[in-house]
N, C-alpha and C positions, 0 to 999 in steps of 0.2 A: 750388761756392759760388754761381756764378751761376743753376744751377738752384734753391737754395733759396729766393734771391731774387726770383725769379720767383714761386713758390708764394706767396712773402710777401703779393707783392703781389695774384695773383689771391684769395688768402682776405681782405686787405681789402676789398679791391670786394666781394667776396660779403657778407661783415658789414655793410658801409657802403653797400649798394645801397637805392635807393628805388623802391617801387612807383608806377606814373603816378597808379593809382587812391587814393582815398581811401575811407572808413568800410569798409561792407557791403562794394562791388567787393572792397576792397584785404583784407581778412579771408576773402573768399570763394578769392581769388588764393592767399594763403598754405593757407589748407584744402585748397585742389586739391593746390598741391605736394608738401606733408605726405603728403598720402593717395598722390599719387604715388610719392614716396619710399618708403610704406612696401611700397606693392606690388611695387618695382625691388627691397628689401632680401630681399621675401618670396621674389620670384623667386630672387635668386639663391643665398639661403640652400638652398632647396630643390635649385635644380642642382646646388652643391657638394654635399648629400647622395646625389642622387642618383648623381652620379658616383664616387662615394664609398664606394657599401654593396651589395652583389651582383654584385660586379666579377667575381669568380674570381682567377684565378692570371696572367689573359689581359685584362689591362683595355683594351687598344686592337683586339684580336679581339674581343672583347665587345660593345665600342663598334660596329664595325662590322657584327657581325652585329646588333643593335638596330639602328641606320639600315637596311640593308636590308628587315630585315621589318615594319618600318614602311611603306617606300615600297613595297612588293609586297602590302600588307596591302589585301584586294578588297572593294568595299564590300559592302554588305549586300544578299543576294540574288544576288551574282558568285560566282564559285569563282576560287580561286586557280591558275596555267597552272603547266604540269611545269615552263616556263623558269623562270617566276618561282622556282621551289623550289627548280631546280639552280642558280640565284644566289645563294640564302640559304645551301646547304648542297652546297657545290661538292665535299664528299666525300661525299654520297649519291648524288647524279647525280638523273637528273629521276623514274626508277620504283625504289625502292631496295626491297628485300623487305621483309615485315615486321619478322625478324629482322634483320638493320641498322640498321631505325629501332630496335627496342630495344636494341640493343647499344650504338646512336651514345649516345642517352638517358641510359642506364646509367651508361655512361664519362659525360656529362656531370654528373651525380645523384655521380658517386662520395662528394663530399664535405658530402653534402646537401639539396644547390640546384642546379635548373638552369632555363633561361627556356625555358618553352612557350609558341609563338607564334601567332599566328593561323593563317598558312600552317601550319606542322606541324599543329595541328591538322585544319583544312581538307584537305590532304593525308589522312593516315589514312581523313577519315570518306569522302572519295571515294574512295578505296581499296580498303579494308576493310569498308567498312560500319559500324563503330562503334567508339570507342576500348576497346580491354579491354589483359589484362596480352601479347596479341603483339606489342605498339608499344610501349606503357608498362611499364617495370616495376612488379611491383606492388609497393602499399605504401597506406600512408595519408597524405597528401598538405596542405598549408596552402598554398592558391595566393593571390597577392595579384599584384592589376593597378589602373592607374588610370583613372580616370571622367571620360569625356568624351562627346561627343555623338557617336551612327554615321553618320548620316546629311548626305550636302551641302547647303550649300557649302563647310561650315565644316570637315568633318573631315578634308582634305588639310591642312588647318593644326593644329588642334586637338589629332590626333593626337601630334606632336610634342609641344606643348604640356604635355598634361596627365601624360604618361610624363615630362619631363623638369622640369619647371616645378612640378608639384603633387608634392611629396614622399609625402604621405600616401597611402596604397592601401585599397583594399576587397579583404576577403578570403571568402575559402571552403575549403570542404574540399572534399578530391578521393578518392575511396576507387577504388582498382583492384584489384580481386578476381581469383584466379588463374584461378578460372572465372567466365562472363560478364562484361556488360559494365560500363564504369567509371561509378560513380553520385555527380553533384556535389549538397553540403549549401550551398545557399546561404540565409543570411540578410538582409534591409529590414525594411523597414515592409510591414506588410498589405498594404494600398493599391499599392506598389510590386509583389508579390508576387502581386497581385489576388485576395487573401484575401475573401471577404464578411463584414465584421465591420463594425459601425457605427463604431469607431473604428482610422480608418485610419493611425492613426502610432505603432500598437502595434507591439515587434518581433516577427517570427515568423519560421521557415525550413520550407524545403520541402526533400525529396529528390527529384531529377530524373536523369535519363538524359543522361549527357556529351553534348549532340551541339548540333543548331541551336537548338532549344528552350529548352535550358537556361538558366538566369539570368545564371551566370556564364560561359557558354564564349565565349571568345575572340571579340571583332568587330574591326569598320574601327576603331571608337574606342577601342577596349581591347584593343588587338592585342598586348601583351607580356605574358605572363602567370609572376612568377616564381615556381617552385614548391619549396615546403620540406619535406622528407620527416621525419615527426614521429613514424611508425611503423614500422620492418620489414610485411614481407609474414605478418599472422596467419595461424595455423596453419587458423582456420575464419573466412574472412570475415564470413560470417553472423553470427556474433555481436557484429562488430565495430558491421555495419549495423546490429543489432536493437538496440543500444547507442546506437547514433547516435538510432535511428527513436524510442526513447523517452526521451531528450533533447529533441526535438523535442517530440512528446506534451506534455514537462512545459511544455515552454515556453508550450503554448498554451493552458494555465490560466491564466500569470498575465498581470498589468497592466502587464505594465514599456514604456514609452513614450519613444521613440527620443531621443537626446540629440547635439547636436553632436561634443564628447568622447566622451563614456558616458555611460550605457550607449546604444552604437549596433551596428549589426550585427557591427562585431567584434569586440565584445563576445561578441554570442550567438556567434559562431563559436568564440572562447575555450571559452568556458564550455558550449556541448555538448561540445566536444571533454574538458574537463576531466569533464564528466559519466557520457564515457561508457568512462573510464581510457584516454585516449590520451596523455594530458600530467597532470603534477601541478599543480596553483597556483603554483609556487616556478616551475616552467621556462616556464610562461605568460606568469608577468611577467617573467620575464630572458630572456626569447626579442630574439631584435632583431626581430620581428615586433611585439611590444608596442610599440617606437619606429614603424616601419615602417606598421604598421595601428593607427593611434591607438584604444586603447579594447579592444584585445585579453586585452590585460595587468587589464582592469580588477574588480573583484569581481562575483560574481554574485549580486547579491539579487533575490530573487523575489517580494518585495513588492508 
């Protein structure tokens, strides 16, 4: 009782408070709040999802393996140390063979989903030399990570930030072929993509080779990469690619010109994928990637 009384009283004062300022100050006061409020609500709407949706079976093993590979996650132009790796993944140990890493993968992929991290990645390509199906299994793949800056001062902080804070994700495809190496479909804008076209905020996608180069592989700022497996391992990769490759083609006929919602790049990541029979329209939009990568789910007009 005495605590409700309490409350009582603090939500008076809060209703009944008066600002020192007057006119413009005292309106300017209350806009700042506002806008503050609503970015605290943004925030934490977002962390509740995030903690929320790609959990697994192991949501506090989850949790902890994210905080690790974030803190060992090396910046741009570093490599990540064997120590750092037998910390993230204290059942590989620090030189695990390649079969291991695809077994560990595997079992973790069983149900779907599994988070591919900067280190693991990193890992592999100093390794191995390039990711293919001896680390990965194969399959056809829908990776989503989130967008922050790589570079310091900001990304020992931001890091955290944008993985837990910003719910929304940027996506790509990930195709791993039984033979050769694994090739990501990432979608932007031209201009982001370094297209030469005079209108740089058209969307377009490229196909690239998994490694440092690529648009989407894992960095300091996008170090958690969760991946959703959309197809079995095709019988002839190649026509998976050759499917993908003119998806792409078509796209760069038309005019379609990047949107906050949609159509934005994951969109196009959708809708090649739907172009080139890896997913229907129906399972596009009821993917939890359409919540997940805002604009995935959304129609493809080619307008």
């Amino acid at each position: 009782m005495a605590g409700r009384e309490r409350f009582g009283r603090i939500l008076h004062r809060v209703r009944h408070a008066k600002h020192p300022w007057t006119g413009w100050r005292r309106l300017a006061v209350i806009a700042a709040e506002g806008l503050a409020g609503l970015v605290l609500l943004f925030a934490v709407v977002n962390l509740a999802l995030s903690l929320s949706t790609f959990r697994g079976d192991d949501p506090a093993g989850r949790m902890a393996h994210e905080l690790k590979a974030l803190w060992h996650s090396p910046l741009d132009g570093e490599r990540v140390s064997a120590d750092a790796f037998a910390d993230i993944y204290p059942e590989l140990g620090p030189r695990p063979s390649a079969e291991r890493i695809r077994a560990y993968l595997a079992a973790e992929a069983e149900d779907g989903e599994f988070l591919f991290d900067h280190a693991m990645a990193d890992h592999i390509l100093q390794r191995f030399g390039r990711i293919d199906a001896r680390t990965v299994p194969p399959g056809v793949y829908v990776g989503a990570h989130a967008l922050g800056p790589d570079g310091p001062p900001f990304v020992p902080v931001t890091k955290y930030l944008a993985h837990y804070l910003l719910f929304p994700r940027h996506a790509y495809i990930l195709v791993v072929p039984e033979a050769g190496g694994a090739v990501a479909y990432s979608a932007s804008t031209a201009g982001k993509l370094r297209h030469r076209i005079d209108r740089p905020n058209l969307l377009r996608a490229e196909a690239r080779p998994y490694d440092y180069a690529a648009y989407d592989f894992p960095s300091s700022g996008q170090a958690l990469h969760e991946m959703t497996l959309v197809a079995t391992a095709p019988g002839d990769v190649r026509d998976v690619a050759r499917r993908l490759d003119a998806a792409i083609r078509r796209l760069e006929t038309t005019e379609v010109a990047y949107g906050l919602m949609a159509p934005n790049s994951n969109t196009v990541v959708g809708c090649v994928l739907e172009a080139a029979g890896e997913i229907t329209p129906g399972d596009r939009a009821s993917m939890l990637l359409a919540l997940r990568a805002p604009g995935f789910g959304a129609g493809c007009d080619e307008d």
